[in-house]
C-alpha positions in Angstrom: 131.9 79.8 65.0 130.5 76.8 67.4 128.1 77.6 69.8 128.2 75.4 73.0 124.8 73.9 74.4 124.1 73.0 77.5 123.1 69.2 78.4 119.6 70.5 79.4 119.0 71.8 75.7 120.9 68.9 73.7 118.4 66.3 71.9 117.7 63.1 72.8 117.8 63.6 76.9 114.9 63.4 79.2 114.6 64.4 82.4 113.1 62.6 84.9 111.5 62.7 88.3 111.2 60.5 91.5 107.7 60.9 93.2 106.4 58.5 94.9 108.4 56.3 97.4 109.5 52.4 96.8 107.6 51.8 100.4 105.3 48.5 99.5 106.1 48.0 95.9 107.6 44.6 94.4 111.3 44.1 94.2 111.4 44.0 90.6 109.6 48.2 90.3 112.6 48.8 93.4 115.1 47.6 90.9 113.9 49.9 88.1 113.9 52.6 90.1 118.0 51.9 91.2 118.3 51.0 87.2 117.4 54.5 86.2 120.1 55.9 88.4 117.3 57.4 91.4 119.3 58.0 95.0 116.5 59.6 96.8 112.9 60.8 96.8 112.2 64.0 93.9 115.4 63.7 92.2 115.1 64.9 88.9 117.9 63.0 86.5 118.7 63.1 82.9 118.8 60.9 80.8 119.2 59.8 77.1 115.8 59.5 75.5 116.1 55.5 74.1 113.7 53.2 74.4 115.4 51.1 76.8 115.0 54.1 79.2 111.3 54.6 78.0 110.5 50.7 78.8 111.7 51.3 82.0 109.7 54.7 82.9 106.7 52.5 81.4 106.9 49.8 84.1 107.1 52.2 86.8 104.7 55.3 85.9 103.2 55.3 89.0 106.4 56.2 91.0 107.9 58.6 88.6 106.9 61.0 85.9 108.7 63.3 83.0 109.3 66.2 83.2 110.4 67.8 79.9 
């Protein structure tokens, strides 16, 4: 018998937060923030935990955070 997970449960996801608005920071943090897939202010998104994604929450921690 499978058993379906949902997205939320699967490995290898992280879920992220927006906090903190893009008002007076550098083009290049804006970017990151558009990168990752943010539309507005605390959106939480998911996605796959790589370290392309992690280099991009480490330039930015400032603006948003992790949440599981």
């Amino acid at each position: 018998m499978v058993t379906k997970t949902s997205k939320t449960a699967a490995a290898g996801m992280i879920q992220l937060k927006w906090v903190r608005s893009m008002i007076c920071t550098p083009v290049k943090h804006r970017k990151v923030v558009r990168g990752l897939g943010f539309t507005r202010l605390y959106q939480v998104i998911e996605r796959p935990d790589t370290a392309a994604i992690r280099g991009m929450v480490k330039k930015i921690p400032h603006l948003v955070e992790i949440v599981k």
